[in-house]
Backbone as JSON Lines, residues from 0, in Angstrom:
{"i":0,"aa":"X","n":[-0.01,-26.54,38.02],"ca":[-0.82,-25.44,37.55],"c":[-0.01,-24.49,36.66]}
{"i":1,"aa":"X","n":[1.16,-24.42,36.73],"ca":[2.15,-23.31,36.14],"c":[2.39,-23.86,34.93]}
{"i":2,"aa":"X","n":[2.46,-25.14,34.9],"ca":[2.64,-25.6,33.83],"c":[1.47,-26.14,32.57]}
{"i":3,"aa":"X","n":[0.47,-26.08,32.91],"ca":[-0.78,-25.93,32.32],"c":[-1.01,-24.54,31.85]}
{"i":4,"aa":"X","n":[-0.75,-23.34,32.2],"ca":[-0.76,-21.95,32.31],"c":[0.22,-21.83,30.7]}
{"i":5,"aa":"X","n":[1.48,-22.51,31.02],"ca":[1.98,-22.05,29.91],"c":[1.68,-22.92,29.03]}
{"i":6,"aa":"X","n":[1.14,-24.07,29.0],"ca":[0.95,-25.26,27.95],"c":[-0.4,-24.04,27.18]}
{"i":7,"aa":"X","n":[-1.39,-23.25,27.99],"ca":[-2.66,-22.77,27.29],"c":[-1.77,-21.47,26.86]}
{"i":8,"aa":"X","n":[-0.85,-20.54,27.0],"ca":[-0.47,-19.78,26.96],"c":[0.46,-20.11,25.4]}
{"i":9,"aa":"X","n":[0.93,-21.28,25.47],"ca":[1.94,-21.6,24.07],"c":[0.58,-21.87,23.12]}
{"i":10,"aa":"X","n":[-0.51,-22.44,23.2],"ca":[-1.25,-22.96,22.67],"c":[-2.06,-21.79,22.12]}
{"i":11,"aa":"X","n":[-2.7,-20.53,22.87],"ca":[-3.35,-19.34,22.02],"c":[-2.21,-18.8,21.18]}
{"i":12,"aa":"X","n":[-1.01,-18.72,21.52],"ca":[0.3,-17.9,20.78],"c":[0.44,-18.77,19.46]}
{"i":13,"aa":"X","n":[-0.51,-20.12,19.33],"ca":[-0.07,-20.36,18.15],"c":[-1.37,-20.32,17.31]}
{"i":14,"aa":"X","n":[-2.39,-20.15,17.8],"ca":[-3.13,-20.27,17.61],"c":[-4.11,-18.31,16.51]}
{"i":15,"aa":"X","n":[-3.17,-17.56,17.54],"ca":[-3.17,-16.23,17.01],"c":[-2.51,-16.23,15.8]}
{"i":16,"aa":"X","n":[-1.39,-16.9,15.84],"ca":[-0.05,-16.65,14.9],"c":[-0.67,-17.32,13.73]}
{"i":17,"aa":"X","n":[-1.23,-18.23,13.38],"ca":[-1.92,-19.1,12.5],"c":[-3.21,-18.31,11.92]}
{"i":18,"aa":"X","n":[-3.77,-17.63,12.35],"ca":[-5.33,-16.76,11.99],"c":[-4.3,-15.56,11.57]}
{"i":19,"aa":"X","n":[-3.18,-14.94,12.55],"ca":[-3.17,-13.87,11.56],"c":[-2.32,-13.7,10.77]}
{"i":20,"aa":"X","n":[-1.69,-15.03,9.9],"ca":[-0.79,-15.22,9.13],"c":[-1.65,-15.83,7.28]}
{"i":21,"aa":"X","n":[-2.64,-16.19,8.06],"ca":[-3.53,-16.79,7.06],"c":[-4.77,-15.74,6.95]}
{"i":22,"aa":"X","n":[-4.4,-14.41,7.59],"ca":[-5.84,-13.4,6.87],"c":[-4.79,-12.67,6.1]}
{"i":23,"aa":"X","n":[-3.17,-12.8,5.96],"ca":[-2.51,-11.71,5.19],"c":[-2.04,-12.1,3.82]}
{"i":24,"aa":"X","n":[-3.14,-12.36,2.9],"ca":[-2.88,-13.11,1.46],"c":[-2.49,-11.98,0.44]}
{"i":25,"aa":"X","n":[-1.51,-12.9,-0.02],"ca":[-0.94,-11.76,-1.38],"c":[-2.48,-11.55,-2.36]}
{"i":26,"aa":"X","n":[-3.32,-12.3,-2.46],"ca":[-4.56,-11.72,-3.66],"c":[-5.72,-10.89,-3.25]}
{"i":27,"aa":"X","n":[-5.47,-10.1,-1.97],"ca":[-6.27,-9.45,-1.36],"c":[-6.22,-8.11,-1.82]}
{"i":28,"aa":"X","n":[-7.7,-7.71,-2.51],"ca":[-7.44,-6.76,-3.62],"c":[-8.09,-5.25,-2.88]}
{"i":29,"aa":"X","n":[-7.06,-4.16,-2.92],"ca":[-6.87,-3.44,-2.02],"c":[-8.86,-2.72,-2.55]}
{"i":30,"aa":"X","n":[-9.15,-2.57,-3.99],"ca":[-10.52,-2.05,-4.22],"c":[-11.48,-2.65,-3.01]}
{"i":31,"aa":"X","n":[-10.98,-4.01,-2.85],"ca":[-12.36,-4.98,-2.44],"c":[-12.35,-5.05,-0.67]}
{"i":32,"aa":"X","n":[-11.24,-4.43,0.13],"ca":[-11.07,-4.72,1.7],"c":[-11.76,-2.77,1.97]}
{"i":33,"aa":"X","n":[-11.85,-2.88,3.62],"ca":[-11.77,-1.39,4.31],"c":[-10.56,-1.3,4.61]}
{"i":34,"aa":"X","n":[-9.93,-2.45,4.88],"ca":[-8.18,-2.12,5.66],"c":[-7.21,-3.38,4.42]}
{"i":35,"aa":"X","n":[-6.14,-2.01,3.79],"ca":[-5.37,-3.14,3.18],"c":[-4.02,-2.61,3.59]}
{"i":36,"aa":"X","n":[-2.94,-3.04,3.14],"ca":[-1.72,-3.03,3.6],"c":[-0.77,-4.04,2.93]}
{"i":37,"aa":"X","n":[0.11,-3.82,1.94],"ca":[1.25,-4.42,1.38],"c":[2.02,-4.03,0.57]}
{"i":38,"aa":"X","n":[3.14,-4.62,0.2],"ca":[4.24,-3.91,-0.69],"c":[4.34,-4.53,-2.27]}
{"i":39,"aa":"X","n":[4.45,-3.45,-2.76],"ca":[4.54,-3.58,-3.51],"c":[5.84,-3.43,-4.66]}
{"i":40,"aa":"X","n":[7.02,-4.1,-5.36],"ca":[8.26,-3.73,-5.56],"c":[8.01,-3.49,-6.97]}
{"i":41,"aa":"X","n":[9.16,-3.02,-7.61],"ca":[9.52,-2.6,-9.22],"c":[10.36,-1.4,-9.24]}
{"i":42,"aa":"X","n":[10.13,-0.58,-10.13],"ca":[10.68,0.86,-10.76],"c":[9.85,2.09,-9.65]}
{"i":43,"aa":"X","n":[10.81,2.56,-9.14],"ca":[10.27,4.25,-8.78],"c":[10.67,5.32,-8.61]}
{"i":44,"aa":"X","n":[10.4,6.25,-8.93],"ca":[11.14,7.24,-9.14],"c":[10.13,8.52,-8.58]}
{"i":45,"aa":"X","n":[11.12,9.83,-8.25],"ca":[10.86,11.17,-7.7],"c":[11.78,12.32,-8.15]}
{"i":46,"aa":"X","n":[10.9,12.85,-8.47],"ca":[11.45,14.26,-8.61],"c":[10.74,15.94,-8.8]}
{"i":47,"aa":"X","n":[11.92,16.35,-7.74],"ca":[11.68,17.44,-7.05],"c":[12.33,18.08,-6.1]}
{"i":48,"aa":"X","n":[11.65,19.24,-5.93],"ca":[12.91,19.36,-4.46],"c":[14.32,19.75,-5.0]}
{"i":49,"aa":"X","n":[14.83,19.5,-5.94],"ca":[16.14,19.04,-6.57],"c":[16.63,17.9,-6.6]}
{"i":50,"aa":"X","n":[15.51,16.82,-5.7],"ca":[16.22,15.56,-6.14],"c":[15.74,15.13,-6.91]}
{"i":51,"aa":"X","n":[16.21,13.92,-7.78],"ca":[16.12,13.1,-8.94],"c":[16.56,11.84,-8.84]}
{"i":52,"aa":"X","n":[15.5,11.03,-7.93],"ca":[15.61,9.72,-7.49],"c":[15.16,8.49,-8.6]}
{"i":53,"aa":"X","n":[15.65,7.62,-9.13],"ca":[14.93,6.54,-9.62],"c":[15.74,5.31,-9.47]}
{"i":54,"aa":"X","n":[15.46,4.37,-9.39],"ca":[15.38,3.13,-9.4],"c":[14.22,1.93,-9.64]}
{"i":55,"aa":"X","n":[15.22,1.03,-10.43],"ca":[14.56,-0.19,-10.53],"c":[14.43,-1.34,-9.57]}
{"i":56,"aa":"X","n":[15.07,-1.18,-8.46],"ca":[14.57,-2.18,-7.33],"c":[14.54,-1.36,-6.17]}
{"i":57,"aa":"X","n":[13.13,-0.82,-6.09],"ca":[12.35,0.06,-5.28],"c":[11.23,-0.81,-4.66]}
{"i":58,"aa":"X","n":[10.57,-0.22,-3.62],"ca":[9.19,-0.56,-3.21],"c":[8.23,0.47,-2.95]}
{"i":59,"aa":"X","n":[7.2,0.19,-2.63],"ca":[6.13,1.02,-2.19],"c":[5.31,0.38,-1.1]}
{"i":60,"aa":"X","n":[5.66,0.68,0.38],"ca":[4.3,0.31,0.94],"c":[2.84,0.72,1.3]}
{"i":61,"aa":"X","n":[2.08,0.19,0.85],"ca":[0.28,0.65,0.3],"c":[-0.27,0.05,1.5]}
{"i":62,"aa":"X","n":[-1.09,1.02,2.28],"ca":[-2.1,1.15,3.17],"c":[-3.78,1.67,3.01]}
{"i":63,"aa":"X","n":[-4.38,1.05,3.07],"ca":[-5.74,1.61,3.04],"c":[-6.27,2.35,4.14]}
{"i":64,"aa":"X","n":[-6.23,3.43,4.93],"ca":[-6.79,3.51,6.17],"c":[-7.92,3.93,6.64]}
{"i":65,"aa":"X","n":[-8.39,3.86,7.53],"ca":[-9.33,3.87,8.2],"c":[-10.86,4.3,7.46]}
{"i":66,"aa":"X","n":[-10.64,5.22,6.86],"ca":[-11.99,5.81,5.98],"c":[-12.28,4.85,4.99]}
{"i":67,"aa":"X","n":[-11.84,3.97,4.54],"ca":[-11.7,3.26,3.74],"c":[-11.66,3.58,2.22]}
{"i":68,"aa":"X","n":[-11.08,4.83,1.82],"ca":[-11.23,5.52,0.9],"c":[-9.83,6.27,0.49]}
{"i":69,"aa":"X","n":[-9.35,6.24,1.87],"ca":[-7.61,6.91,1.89],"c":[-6.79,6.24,1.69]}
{"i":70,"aa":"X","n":[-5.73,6.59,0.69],"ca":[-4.82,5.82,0.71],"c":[-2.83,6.4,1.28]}
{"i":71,"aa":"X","n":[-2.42,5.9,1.71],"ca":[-0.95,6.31,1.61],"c":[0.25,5.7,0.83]}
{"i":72,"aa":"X","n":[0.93,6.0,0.33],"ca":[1.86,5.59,-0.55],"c":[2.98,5.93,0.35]}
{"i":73,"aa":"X","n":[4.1,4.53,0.59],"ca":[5.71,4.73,1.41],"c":[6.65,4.38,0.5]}
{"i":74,"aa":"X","n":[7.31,5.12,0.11],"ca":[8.19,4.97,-1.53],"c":[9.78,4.85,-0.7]}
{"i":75,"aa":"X","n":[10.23,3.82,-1.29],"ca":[12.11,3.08,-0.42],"c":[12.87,4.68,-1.38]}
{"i":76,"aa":"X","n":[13.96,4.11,-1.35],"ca":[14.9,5.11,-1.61],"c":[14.91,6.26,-1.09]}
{"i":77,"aa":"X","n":[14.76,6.71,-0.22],"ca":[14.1,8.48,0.5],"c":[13.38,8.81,-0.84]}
{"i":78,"aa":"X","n":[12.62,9.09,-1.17],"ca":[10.97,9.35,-1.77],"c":[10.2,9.32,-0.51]}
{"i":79,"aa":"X","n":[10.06,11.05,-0.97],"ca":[9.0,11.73,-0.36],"c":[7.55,10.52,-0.14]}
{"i":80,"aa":"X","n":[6.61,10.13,0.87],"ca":[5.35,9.62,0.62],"c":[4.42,10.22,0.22]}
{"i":81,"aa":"X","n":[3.39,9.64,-0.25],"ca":[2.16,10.71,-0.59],"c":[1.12,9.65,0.68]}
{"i":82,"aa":"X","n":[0.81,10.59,0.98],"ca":[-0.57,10.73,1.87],"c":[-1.97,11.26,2.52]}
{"i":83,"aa":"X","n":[-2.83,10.57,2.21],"ca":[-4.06,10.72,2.34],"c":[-4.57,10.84,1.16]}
{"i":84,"aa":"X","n":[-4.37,10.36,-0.04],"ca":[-5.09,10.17,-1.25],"c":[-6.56,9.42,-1.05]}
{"i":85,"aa":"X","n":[-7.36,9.91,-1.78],"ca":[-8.58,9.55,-1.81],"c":[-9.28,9.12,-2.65]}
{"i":86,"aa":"X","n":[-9.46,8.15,-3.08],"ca":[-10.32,7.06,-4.42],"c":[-11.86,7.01,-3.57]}
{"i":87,"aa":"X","n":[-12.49,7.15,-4.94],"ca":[-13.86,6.22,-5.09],"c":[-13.62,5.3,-5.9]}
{"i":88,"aa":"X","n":[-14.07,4.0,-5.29],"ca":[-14.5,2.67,-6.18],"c":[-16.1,3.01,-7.38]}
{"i":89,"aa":"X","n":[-15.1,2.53,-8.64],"ca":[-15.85,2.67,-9.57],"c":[-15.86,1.21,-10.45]}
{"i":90,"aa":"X","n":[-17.19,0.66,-10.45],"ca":[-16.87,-1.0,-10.9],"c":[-16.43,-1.5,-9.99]}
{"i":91,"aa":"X","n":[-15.88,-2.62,-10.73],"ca":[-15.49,-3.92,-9.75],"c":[-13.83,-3.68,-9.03]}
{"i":92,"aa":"X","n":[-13.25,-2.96,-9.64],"ca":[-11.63,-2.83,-9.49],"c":[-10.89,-1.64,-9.94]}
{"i":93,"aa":"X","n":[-11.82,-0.26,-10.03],"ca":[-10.98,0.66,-10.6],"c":[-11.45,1.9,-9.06]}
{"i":94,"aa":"X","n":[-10.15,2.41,-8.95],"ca":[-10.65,3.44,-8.13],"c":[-10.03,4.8,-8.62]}
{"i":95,"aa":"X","n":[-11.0,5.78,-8.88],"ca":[-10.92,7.24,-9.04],"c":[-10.41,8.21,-8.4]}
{"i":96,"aa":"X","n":[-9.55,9.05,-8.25],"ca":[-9.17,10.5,-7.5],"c":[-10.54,11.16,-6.83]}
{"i":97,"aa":"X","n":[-10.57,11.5,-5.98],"ca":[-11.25,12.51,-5.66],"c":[-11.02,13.99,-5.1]}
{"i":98,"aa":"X","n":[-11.49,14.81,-5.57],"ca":[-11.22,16.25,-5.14],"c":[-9.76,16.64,-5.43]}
{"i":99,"aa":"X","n":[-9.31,16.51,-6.58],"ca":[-7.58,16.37,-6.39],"c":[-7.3,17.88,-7.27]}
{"i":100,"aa":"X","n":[-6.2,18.34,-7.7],"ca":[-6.12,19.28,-7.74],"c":[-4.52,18.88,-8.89]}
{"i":101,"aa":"X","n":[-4.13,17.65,-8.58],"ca":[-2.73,17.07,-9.37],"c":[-3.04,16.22,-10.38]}
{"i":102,"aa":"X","n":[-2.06,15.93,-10.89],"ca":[-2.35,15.37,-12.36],"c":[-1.83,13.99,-11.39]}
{"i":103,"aa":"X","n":[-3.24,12.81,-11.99],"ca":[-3.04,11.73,-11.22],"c":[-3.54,10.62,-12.01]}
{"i":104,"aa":"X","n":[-2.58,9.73,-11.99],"ca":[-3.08,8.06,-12.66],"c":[-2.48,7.57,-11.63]}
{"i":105,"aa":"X","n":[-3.04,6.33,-11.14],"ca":[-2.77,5.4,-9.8],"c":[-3.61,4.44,-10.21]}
{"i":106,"aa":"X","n":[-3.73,3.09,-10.45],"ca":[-4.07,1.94,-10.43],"c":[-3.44,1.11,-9.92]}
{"i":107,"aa":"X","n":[-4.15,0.23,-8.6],"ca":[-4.02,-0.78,-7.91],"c":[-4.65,-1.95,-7.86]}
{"i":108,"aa":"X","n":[-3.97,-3.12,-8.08],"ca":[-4.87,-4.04,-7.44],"c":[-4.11,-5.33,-6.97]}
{"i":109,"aa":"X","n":[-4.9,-6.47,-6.79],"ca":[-3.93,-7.34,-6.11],"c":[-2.54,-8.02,-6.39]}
{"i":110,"aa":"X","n":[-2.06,-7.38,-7.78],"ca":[-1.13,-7.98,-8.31],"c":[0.0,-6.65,-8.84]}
{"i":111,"aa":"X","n":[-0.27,-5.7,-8.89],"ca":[-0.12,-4.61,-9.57],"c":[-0.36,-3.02,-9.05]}
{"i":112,"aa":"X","n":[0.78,-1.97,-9.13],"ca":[0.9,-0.77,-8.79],"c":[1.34,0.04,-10.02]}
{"i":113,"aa":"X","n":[0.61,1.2,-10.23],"ca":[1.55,1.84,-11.26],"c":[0.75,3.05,-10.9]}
{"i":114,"aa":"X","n":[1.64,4.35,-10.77],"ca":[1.52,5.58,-10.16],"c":[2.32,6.31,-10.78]}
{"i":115,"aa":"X","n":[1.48,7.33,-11.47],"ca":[2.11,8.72,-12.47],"c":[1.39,10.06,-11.49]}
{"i":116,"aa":"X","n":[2.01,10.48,-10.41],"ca":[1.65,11.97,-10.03],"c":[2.44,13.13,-9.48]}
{"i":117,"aa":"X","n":[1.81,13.66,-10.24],"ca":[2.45,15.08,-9.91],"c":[1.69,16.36,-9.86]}
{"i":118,"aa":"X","n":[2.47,16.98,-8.79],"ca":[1.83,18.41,-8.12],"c":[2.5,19.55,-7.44]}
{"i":119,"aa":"X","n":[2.27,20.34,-7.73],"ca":[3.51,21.59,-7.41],"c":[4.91,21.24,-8.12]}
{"i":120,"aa":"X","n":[4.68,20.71,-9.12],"ca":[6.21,20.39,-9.31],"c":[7.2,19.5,-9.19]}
{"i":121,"aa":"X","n":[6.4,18.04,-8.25],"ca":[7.19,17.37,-8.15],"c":[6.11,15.91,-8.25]}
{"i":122,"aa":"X","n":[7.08,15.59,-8.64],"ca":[6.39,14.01,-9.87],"c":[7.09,12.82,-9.06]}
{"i":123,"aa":"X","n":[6.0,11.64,-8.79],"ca":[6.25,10.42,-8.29],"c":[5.58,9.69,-9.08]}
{"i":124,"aa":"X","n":[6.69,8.57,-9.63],"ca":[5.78,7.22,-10.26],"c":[6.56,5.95,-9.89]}
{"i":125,"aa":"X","n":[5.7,4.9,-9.84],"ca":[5.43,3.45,-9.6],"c":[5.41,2.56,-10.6]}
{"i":126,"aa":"X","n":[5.47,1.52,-10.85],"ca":[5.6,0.35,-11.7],"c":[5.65,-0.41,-10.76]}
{"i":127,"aa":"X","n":[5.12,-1.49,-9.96],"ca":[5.44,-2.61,-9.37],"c":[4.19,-3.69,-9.04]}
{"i":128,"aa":"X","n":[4.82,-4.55,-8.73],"ca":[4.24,-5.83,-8.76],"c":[4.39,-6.11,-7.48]}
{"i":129,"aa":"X","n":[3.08,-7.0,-6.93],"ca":[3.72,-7.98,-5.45],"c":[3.48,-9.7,-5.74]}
């Protein structure tokens, strides 16, 4: 019996591992899900604060959460994140600022990041690819 236990026990563990390895596709286009999540690498840079961060082999990790409308930005190099940004989907693949108050260009999609914003003074941008 113990050993049947773990034969069904190895058997869902692979069975999980397989479904949720094959729902996490690089062409999953963050406009088109409620929940997205991936990185994205290239050029990024910050400044503010007094610092004056840039680099060309940076990342960004991109989350869609829960509202399906929010977004967060996790920028490598210590760069500040931005969080809780808010797009409306407009068309098939473009999403809009809403209620913003900063000077903002952000386009995402399944292949592609590029982020020009700034507010109070301090400016974050993106260039990257996944």
């Amino acid at each position: 019996m113990k050993n049947l236990m773990k034969i069904l026990g190895a058997l869902m563990l692979v069975i999980f591992t397989t479904v949720s390895l094959s729902s996490c596709k690089d062409d999953d286009d963050p406009a088109d899900n409620d929940f997205f999540a991936g990185t994205y690498k290239g050029s990024v840079s910050y400044k503010g604060d007094g610092n004056n961060i840039s680099t060309d082999d940076g990342s960004v990790f991109v989350t869609k959460i829960a509202s399906g409308t929010k977004y967060n930005f996790a920028f490598s190099n210590g760069i500040p994140d931005l969080n809780g940004l808010e797009f409306a989907k407009q068309g098939d693949n473009s999403l809009v600022m809403v209620g913003s108050n900063a000077l903002v260009y952000v386009r995402i999609d399944n292949n592609d990041l590029k982020i020009a914003y700034s507010k109070d003074g301090k400016t974050w941008t993106a260039n990257c690819t996944r």
